[in-house]
C-alpha positions in Angstrom: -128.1 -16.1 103.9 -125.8 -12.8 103.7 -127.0 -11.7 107.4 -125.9 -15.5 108.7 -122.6 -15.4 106.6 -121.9 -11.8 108.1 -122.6 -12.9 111.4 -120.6 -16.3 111.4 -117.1 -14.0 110.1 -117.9 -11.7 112.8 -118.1 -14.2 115.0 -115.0 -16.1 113.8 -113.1 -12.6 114.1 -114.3 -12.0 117.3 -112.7 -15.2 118.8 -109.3 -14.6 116.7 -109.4 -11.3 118.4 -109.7 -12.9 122.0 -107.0 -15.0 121.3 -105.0 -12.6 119.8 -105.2 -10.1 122.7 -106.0 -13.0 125.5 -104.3 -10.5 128.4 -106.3 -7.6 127.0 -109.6 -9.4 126.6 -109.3 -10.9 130.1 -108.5 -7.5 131.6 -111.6 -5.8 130.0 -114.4 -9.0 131.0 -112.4 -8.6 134.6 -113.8 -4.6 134.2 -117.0 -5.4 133.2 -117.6 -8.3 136.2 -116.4 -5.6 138.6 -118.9 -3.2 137.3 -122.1 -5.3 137.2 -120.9 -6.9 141.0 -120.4 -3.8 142.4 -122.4 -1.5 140.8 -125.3 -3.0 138.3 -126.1 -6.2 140.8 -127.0 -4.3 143.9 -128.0 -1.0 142.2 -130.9 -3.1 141.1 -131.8 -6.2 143.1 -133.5 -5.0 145.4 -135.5 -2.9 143.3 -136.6 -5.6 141.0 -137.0 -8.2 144.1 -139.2 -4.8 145.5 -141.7 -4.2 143.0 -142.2 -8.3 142.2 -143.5 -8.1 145.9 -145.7 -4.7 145.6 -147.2 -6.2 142.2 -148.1 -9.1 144.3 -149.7 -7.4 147.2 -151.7 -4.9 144.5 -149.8 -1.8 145.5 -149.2 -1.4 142.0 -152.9 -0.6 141.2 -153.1 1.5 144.2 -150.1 3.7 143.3 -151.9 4.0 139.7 -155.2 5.0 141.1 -153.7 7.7 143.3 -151.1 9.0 140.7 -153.7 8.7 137.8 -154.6 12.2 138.0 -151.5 13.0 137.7 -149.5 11.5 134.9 -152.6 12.0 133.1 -152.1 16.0 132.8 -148.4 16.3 132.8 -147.7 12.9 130.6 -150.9 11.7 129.3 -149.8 8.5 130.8 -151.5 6.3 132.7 -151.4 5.7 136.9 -150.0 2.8 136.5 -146.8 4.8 134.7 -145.7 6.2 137.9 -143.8 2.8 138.8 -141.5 2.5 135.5 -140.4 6.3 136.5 -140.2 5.6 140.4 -138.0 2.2 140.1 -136.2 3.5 137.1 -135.1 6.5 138.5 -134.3 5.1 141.5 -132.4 2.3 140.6 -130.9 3.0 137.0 -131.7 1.0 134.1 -133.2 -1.5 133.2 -135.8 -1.5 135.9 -137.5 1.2 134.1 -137.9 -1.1 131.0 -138.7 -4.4 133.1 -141.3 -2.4 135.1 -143.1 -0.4 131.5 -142.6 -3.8 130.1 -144.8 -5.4 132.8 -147.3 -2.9 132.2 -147.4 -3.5 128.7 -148.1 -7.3 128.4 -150.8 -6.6 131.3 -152.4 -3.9 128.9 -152.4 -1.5 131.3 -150.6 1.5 128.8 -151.0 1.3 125.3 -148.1 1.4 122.3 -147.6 4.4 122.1 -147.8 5.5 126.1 -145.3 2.1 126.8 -142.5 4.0 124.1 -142.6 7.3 125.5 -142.6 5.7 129.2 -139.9 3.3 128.0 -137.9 6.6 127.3 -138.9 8.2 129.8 -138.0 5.7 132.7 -134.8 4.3 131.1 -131.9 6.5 133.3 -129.3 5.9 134.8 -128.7 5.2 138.4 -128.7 8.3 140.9 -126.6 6.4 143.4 -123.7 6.1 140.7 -124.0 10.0 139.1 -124.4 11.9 143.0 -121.2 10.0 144.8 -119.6 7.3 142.0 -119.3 10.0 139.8 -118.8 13.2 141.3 -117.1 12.1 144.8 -115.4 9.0 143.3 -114.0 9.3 139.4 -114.0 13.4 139.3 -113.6 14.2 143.1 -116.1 17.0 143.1 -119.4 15.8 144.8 -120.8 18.9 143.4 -120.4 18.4 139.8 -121.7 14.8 140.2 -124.7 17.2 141.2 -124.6 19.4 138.5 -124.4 16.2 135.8 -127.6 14.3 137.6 -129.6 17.5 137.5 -128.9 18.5 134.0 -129.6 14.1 132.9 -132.9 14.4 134.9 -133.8 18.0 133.4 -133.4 16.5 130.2 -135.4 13.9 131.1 -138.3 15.6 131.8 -137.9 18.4 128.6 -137.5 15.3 126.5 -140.8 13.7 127.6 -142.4 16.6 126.9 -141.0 17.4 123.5 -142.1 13.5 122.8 -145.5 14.2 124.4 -145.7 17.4 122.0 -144.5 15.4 118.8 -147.0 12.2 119.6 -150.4 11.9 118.0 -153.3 12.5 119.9 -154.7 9.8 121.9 -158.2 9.7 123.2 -158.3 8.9 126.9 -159.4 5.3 127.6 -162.1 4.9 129.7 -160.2 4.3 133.3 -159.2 8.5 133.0 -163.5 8.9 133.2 -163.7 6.8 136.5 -161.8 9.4 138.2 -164.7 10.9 139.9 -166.7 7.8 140.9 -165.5 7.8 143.9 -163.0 9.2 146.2 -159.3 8.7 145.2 -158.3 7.0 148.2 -161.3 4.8 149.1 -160.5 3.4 144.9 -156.9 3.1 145.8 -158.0 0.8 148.5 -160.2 -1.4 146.7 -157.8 -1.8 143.9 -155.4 -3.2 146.3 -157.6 -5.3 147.9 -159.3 -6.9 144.9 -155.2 -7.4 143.0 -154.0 -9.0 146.3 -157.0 -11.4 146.4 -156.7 -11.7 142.6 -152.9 -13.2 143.1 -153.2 -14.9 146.0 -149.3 -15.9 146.5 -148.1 -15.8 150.5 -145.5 -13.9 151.1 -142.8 -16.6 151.5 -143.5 -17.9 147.5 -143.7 -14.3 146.2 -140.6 -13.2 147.8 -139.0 -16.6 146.3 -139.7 -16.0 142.8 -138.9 -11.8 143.0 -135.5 -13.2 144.1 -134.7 -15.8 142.0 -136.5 -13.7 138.8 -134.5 -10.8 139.7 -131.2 -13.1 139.4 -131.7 -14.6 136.4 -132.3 -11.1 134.6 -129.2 -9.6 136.4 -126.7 -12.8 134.8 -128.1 -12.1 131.6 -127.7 -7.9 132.4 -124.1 -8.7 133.5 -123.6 -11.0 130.4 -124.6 -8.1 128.4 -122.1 -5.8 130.4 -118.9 -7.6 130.0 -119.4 -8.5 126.5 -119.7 -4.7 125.6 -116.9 -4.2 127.7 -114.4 -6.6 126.0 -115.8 -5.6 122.5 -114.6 -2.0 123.5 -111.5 -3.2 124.2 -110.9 -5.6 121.2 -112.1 -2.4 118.6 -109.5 0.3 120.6 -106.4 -0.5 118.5 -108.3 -0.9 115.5 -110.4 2.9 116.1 -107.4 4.2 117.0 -105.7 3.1 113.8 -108.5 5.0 111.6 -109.4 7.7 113.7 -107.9 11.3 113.0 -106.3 12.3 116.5 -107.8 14.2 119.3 -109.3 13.5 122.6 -112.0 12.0 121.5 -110.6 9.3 119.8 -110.0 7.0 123.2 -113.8 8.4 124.2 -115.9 7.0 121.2 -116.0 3.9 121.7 -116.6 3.6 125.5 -119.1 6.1 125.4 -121.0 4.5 122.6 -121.3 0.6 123.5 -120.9 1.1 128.0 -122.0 4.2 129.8 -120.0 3.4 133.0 -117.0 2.7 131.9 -117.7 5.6 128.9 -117.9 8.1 131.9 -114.9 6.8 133.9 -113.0 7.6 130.8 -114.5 11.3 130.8 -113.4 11.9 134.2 -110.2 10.7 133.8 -109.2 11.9 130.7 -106.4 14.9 130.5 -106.8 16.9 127.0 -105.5 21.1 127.6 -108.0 21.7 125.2 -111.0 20.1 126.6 -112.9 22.8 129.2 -114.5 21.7 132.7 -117.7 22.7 131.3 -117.1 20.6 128.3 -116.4 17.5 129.9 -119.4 17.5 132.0 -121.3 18.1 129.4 -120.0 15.0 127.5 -120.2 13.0 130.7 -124.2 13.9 131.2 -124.6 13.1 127.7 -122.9 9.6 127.7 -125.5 9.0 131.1 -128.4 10.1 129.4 -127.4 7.7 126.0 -126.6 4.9 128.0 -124.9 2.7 126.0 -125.2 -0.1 123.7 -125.3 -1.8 126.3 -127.8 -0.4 128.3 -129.9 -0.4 125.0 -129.6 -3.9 124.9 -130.5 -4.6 128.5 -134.1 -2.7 127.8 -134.4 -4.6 124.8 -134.0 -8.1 126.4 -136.3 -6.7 129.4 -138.8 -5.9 127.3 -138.6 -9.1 125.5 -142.2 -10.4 124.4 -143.7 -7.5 124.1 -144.8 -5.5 120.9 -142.0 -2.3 122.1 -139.6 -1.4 119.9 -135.6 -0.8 120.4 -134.8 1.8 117.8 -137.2 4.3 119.0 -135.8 3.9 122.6 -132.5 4.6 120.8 -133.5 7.7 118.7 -135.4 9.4 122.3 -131.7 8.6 124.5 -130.2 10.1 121.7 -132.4 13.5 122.0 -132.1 12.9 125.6 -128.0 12.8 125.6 -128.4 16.1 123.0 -130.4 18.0 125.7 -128.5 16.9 129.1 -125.3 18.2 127.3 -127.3 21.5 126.6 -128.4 21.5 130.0 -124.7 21.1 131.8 -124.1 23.9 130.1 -126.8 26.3 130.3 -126.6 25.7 134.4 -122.7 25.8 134.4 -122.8 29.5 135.6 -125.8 29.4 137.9 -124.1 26.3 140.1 -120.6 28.1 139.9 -122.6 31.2 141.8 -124.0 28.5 144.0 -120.7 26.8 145.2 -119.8 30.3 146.2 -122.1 30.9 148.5 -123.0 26.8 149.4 -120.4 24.7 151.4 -122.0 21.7 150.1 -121.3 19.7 153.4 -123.0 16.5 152.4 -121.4 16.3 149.3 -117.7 16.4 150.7 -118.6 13.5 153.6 -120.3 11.8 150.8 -116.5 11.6 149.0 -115.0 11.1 152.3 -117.0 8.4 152.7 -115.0 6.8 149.7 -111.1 6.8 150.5 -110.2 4.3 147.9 -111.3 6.6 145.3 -111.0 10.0 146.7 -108.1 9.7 148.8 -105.4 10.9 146.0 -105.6 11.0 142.1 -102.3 8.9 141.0 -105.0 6.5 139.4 -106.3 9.3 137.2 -103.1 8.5 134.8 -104.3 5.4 133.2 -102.1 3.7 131.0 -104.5 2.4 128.6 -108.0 4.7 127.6 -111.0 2.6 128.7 -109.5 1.1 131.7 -110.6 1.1 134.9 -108.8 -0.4 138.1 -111.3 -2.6 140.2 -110.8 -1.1 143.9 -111.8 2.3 142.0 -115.3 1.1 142.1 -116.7 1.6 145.3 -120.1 -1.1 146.2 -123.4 0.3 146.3 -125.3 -2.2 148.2 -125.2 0.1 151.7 -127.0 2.9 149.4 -129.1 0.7 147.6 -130.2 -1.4 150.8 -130.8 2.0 152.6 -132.8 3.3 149.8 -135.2 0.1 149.0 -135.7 -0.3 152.7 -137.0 2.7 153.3 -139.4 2.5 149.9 -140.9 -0.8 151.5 -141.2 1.1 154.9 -143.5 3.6 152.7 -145.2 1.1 150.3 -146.4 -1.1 153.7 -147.4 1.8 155.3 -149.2 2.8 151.9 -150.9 -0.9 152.2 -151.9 -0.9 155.7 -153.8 2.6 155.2 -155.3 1.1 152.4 -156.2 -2.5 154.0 -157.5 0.1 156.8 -159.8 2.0 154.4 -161.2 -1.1 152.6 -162.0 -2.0 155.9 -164.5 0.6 157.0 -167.9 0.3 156.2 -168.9 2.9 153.8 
């Protein structure tokens, strides 16, 4: 009764607040559309749409048998784990919970492997950090580099830390089978028998990827622009009780949104607030994530027995580390840049004159806010990037079709 009664004021608050600050409310859910439409949607459609079709066509088993090996001695993970870490790292979150999540309710990791892969393959998109970030919001392609490589360090030293902390698990029986046969002649077989297991033609699987896909992205953008105009409602209020500093208009967008919580990192002027500092801070709000992005994982993973607050405890460690990390490679890439031009980097933010071409922006009126044209669209960068993961995974499944094939 006391939870409901809490949650009813709350909710009665909330919409006095709306109405309260209607101009302010409508500016942040304005924000948060732009974000998910031009950043979130095709950041992660494709890759959803992508591995609905390989799951069909059993490239998932094949990729496990060939990368069992593998995640077995560096993760103790299963195969099967290689696809969460693949689509979550190449697309951002939450494909890496939708794909572990998958996994799970097939029973193809156990408990304990599906929370440390669900930490592992929750991060943030690589598109957004390399030219978003770095070309776009602080207009130095190169520390966008600097930030992805110290959230992807601390990726990996965080697996391994949660690897050395986790109880021992005896391997299941699929890590003995190893040497039955030869790797590649099982990767084929495993294809072969999951495709003929499905049985969908391509025109129906590629009709529910799409139109599953969509309906998880509306409820991700739902998700998104709520955060955003909680943030935004709770500013004058955390500025009312907060003490002072720069920090005070960072809080609150770096703890519910992790996009618009790094926008207001790059932008924000503070004398005493160091370079190295503020890419540090900016790594870590990546590596957290957000509310938000906590909240996405949680709905993707929705029906199975994973659990939320451990997610939240290992992207805390992991936000702790990729802070460590920007700073314990700040020298080392300043001695780089010296002797590096970096040419890529600087087409990559020429490629972006609507956010690169001159830093009048950077003064925003109000902490938090973001102006829409400042978000560039990633869906050439996305398409290019899924398109040529298909090329590979049909190649993959024609070798594979080709191998079943021979007579042994």
């Amino acid at each position: 009764m006391a939870k409901t009664l809490l949650a009813a004021l709350a909710s009665i608050l909330l919409v006095g607040a709306v109405i309260y600050q209607s101009e302010a409310a409508f500016q942040a859910s304005l924000q948060g559309l732009t974000l998910w439409w031009n950043i979130v949607f095709p950041g992660l459609l494709p890759f959803l749409v992508l591995f609905e079709l390989i799951t069909a066509f059993g490239l998932v088993h094949g990729i496990g048998v060939l990368l069992q090996p593998l995640m077995r001695r560096l993760f103790r993970l299963p195969g099967e784990a290689a696809l969460p870490l693949l689509f979550g790292w190449l697309s951002g979150f939450p494909a890496g919970a939708e794909t572990t999540a998958v996994l799970r309710r097939h029973g193809q990791v156990t408990l304990q492997e599906g929370q440390r892969l669900l930490a592992f393959s929750h991060m943030p998109n690589p598109i957004f950090m390399l030219v978003v970030l770095g070309a776009g919001f602080m207009h130095q392609p190169e520390l966008g580099l600097l930030i992805a490589a110290a959230v992807w360090l601390a990726a990996l030293w965080t697996a391994w830390l949660l690897l050395l902390t986790s109880r021992s698990e005896a391997l299941p029986a699929r890590a003995a089978q190893v040497q039955e046969a030869r790797l590649f002649e099982r990767a084929a077989k495993a294809i072969t028998a999951a495709r003929e297991s499905d049985g969908r033609g391509f025109g129906r699987a590629l009709g529910e990827a799409v139109s599953s896909g969509v309906q998880k992205l509306m409820l991700i953008g739902g998700l998104i622009i709520f955060t955003a105009v909680i943030a935004r409602l709770m500013q004058p209020l955390w500025l009312f009780i907060s003490s002072g500093g720069w920090w005070e208009a960072l809080f609150l967008p770096a703890l519910l949104e992790s996009h618009i919580g790094t926008y207001t990192a790059a932008v924000l002027e503070a004398p005493s607030l160091a370079p190295v500092l503020s890419a540090a801070i900016t790594a870590a709000i990546l590596a957290w994530s957000g509310i938000s992005g906590l909240l996405q994982a949680g709905y993707s993973t929705s029906g199975t027995d994973l659990k939320l607050l451990p997610l939240a405890g290992a992207k805390l460690l992991h936000a702790a580390h990729a802070a460590w990390f920007v700073v314990l490679l700040w020298k080392p890439a300043q001695l780089l840049l010296a002797s590096a031009p970096f040419d890529f980097w600087r087409l990559a933010a020429s490629a972006l004159p609507a956010v690169s071409s001159n830093g009048a922006w950077m003064n925003s009126p109000v902490p938090g806010y973001f102006h829409t044209q400042h978000f560039p669209n990633l869906w050439p960068y996305t398409l290019a990037a899924s398109a040529l993961l298909m090329l590979l995974l049909a190649a993959l499944y024609m070798l594979a079709r080709r191998e079943a094939d021979i007579p042994k």
